[in-house]
N, C-alpha and C positions, 0 to 999 in steps of 0.2 A: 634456391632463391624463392622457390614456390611456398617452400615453411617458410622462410622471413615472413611473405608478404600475409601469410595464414594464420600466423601466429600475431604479426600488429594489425589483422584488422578486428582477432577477437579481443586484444587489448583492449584497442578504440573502442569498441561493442561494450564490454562489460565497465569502462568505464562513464561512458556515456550512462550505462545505465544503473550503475551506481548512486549517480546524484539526479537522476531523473526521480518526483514525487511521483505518489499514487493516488489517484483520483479515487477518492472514496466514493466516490458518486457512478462511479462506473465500472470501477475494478471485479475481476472478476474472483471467484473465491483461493482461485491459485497465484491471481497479482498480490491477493490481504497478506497471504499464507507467507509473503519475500517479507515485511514486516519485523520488525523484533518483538516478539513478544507473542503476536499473533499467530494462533495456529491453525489447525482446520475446524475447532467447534467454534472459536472466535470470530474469524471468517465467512463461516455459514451465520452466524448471530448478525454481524453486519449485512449481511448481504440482504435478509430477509427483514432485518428493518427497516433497510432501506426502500424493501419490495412495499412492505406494511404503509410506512410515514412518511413516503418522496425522499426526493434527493437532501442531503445536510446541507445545511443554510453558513453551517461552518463547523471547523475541524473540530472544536470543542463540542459541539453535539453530540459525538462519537460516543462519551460519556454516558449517554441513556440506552446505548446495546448492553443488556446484559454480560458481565464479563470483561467492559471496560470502564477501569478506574482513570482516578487521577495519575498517577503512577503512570501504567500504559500507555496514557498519550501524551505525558511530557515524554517518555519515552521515542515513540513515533512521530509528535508532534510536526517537525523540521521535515518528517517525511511524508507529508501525507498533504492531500490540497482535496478544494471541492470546488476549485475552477477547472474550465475546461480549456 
């Protein structure tokens, strides 16, 4: 009984966190890193842009981190927010 209840609460877990987005505004370089596309030099390029130029005003800013094209964030698009 103790697997049943162990096994659907990581279901619940990973699918909650499935469709939860990623705050580019706060994410950290191993939240970018869950991404498609996005890897760890990607991830540090956002991270420190954002350190440089403040938080993104919107998900299409993304576009002036070195490394991310258009391609990339249609990609991620749907998964990424810069709300809080």
């Amino acid at each position: 009984m103790k697997k049943l209840y162990f096994t659907l609460f990581f279901l619940l877990f990973f699918a909650v966190a499935a469709f939860a987005q990623v705050n580019i505004n706060t994410a950290t370089v191993q939240e970018l890193t869950t991404l498609s596309g996005i890897g760890q030099t990607k991830a540090e390029a956002i991270v420190q842009y954002r350190e440089a130029n403040g938080p993104f005003k919107s998900v299409e800013e993304l576009t002036k981190v070195t490394g991310i094209g258009d391609k990339t964030l249609e990609k991620i698009k749907t998964d990424i927010t810069v709300d809080e």
